[in-house]
C-alpha positions, 0 to 999 in steps of 0.5 A, a space after each residue: 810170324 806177323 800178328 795179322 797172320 796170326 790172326 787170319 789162320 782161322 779163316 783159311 778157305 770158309 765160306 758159306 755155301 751158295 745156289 746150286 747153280 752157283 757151287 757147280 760151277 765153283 767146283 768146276 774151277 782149277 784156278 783163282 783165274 778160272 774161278 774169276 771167269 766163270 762166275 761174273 754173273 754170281 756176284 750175288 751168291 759169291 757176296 753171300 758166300 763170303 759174308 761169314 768170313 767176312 764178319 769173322 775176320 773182321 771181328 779178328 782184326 779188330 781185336 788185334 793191335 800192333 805197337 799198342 794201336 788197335 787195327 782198324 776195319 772199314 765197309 768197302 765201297 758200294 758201287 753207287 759210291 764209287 760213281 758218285 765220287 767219279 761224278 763229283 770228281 767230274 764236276 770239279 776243276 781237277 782233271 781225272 783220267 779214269 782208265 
């Protein structure tokens, strides 16, 4: 069994629970897909919702290491910095397709 899954079998299905309005609709969803359509407008509550596992596996995967190299973690992206590196990109003499 892979360290990295070794390391993840604690997170499993947590996550923290969100508005009302948020959870009934969770539990309406069958599926992952049902669950990405229905709930567009909770990126709010789905955000808060996944904090906690978030930071726990996190702190997991640091901790671990592979061949004596310890695993690293990085914040994704904010949506303001991906539009600011398209715009850069933009403005340079690089030709980007943004599809």
């Amino acid at each position: 069994m892979s360290i990295v899954n070794l390391g993840i079998q604690c997170i499993q299905r947590m996550r923290s629970l969100g508005s009302n309005e948020f959870e009934n609709c969770v539990t309406k969803c069958d599926s992952l897909k049902d669950l990405r359509e229905a709930c567009t407008s909770f990126k709010e509550d789905i955000t808060i919702s996944l904090k906690e596992p978030k930071d726990l596996l996190s702190s997991i995967m640091v901790r671990l290491e592979s061949k004596g190299e310890k695993f690293h973690v990085f914040e994704s992206a904010t949506k303001r910095e991906i539009e600011d590196i398209w715009e850069i990109l933009a403005h340079s003499r690089f030709i980007i397709d943004k599809r």
